[in-house]
C-alpha positions in Angstrom: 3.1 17.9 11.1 2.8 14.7 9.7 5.6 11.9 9.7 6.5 9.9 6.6 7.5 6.7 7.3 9.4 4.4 4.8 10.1 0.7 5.8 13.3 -0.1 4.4 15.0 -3.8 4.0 18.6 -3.4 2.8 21.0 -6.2 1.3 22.7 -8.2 4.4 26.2 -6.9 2.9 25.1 -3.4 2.3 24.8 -1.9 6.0 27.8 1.1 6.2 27.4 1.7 2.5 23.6 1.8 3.5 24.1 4.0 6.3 26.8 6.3 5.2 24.4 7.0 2.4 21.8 8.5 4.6 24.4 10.0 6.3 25.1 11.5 3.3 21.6 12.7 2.3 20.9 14.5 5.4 22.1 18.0 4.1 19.4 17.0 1.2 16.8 16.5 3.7 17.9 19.6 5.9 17.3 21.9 2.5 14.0 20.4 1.3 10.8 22.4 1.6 8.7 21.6 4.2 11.0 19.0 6.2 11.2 19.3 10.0 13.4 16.3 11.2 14.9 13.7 9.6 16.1 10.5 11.3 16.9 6.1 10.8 16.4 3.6 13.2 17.4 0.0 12.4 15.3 -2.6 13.7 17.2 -5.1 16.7 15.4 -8.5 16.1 15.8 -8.0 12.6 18.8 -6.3 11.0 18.6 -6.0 7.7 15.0 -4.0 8.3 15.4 0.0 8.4 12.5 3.0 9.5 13.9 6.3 7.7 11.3 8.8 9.9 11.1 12.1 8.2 8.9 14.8 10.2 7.5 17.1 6.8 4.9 20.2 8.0 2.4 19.1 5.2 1.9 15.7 2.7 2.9 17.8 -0.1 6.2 18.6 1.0 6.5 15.2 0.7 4.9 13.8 -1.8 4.7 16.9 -4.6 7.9 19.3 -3.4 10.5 16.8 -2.4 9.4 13.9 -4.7 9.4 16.3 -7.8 12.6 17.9 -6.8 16.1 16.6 -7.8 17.6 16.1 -4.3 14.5 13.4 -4.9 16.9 11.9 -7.5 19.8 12.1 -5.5 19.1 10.9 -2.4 17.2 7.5 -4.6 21.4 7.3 -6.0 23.1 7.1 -2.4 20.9 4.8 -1.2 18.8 2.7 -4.4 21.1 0.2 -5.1 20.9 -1.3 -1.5 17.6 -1.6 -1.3 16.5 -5.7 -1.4 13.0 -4.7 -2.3 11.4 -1.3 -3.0 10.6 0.8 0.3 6.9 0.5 2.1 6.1 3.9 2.6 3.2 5.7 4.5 2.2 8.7 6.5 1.4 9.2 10.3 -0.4 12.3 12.2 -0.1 11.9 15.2 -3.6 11.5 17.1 -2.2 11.3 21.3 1.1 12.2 22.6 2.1 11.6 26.4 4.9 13.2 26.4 
């Protein structure tokens, strides 16, 4: 599994609308090929600063399936417009796991 991670900073006056568009996406996550888990955090010290963590079982399912696909498109028109600049996103593997 590898976990794509996108660094999200969101308009200081955009939070609920923010978050009840991801809360909104989820069933688009839930039906994409390939996606294991799905979850944001919000950073503490800095608010307007977002990590959406999505768990996909290959890159592809990422980067060819669910980019190329039109939930792709929907999920960038719930939550687009709150962005403040455009998402930092990368993949992890995980290498050691303590438990």
């Amino acid at each position: 599994m590898i976990y794509e991670i996108a660094e999200l900073y969101i308009k200081p006056d955009a939070h609920d609308a923010f978050q009840a568009g991801v809360a909104e996406a989820v069933p688009l996550f839930k039906a994409a090929t390939g996606c294991l888990s799905m979850r944001l955090d919000r950073d503490i010290e800095t608010p307007d600063t977002y990590h959406l963590v999505i768990g996909w079982q290959t890159l592809e399912n990422h980067t060819v399936d669910f980019r190329g696909s039109p939930a792709f498109q929907s999920w960038r028109g719930l939550v687009g417009s709150y962005f403040a600049t455009p998402p930092k996103v990368e993949h992890f593997e995980t290498v050691v796991a303590g438990f």
